[in-house]
N, C-alpha and C positions, 0 to 999 in steps of 0.2 A: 378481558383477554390478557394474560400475562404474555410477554416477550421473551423471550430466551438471552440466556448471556452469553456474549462471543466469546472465542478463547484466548484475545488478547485483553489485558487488563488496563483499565484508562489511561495509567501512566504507558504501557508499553505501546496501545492506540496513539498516545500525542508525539510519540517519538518516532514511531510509522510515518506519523501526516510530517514531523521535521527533516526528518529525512527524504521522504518523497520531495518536497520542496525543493529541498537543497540541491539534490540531485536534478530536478526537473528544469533549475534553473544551471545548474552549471554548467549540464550539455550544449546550451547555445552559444554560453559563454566560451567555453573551450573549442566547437567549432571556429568561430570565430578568428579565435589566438593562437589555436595549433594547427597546422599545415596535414596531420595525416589522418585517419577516422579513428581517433581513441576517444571522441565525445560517443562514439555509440556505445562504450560500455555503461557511461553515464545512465543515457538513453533508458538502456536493458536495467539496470539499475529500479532507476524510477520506477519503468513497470513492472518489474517485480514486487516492488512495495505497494504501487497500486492494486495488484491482485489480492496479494496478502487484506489491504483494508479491506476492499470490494464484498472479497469472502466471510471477513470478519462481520461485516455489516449484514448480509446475508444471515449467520448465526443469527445475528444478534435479533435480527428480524422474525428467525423461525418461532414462534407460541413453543413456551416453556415442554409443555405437553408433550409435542411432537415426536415421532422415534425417526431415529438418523436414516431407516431405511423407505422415509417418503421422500 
């Protein structure tokens, strides 16, 4: 069973996962140090790039085969 290829490429995957980090960690950090809610863009951030992976892995999961309308 062959796997399908996601549509991010390994270098742009590791800098997804760098960034999802970075962000996921600086939202507490910035709660923390700044007094008004601008760590939820942080927040929104991070989960945006987790989607982005999530989906990506998804692809990457579907059998080469497969047509995009199953």
């Amino acid at each position: 069973m062959q796997h399908g290829s996601g549509f991010l490429t390994s270098r742009q995957r590791r800098l997804a996962w760098l960034g999802f980090l970075l962000a996921a960690v600086q939202a507490p950090v910035a709660a923390k140090l700044v007094d008004d809610s601008s760590w939820l863009f942080s927040l929104v951030v991070a989960l945006m790039i987790a989607t982005v992976i999530i989906a990506d892995d998804a692809t990457r999961r579907r059998p080469a085969d497969a047509r995009s309308s199953d």
